[in-house]
C-alpha positions in Angstrom: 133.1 187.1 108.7 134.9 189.0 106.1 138.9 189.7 107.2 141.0 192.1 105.0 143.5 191.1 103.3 146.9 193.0 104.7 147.6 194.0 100.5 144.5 196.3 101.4 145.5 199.5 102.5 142.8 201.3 104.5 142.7 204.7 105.9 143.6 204.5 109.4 140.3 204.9 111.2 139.7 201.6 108.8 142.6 199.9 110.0 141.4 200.5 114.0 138.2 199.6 113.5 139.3 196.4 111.8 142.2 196.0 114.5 139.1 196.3 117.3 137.0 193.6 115.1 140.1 191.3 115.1 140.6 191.7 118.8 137.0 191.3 119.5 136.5 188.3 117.4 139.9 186.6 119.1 138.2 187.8 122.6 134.4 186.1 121.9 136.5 182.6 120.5 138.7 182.5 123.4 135.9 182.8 125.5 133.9 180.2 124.2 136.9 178.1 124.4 136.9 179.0 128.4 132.3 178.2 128.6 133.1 174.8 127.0 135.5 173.4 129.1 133.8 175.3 132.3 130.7 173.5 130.8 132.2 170.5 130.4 134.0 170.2 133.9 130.7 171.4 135.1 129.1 168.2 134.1 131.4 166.1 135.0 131.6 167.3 138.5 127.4 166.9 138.8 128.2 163.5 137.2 130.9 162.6 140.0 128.2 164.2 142.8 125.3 161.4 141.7 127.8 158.5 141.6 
C-alpha cells in the first residue's frame, strides 16, 4: 500500500483523499485487531463449553 511521503505536496483534493485512505486503512487494521481477539475468545469459550 503506497503512503506519501509528507515532503510530497499534493493538491488538496489529493491530500483528502489520502487523509480518507489513511483513516480507512487505520479503521480496517483496528478492526481486524477487534475479529481476532473476538475470534479467539470465541474459541476459547466453545472450548470451556465441551470441558
Amino acid at each position: 500500500m503506497p503512503i506519501k511521503k509528507k515532503t510530497d505536496e499534493p493538491v488538496s483534493h489529493d491530500r483528502l483523499a489520502v487523509h480518507i485512505w489513511e483513516f480507512k486503512a487505520d479503521a480496517e487494521g483496528k478492526l481486524g485487531i477487534l475479529a481476532t481477539v473476538v475470534m479467539a475468545l470465541a474459541f476459547l469459550f466453545f472450548l470451556w463449553l465441551s470441558i
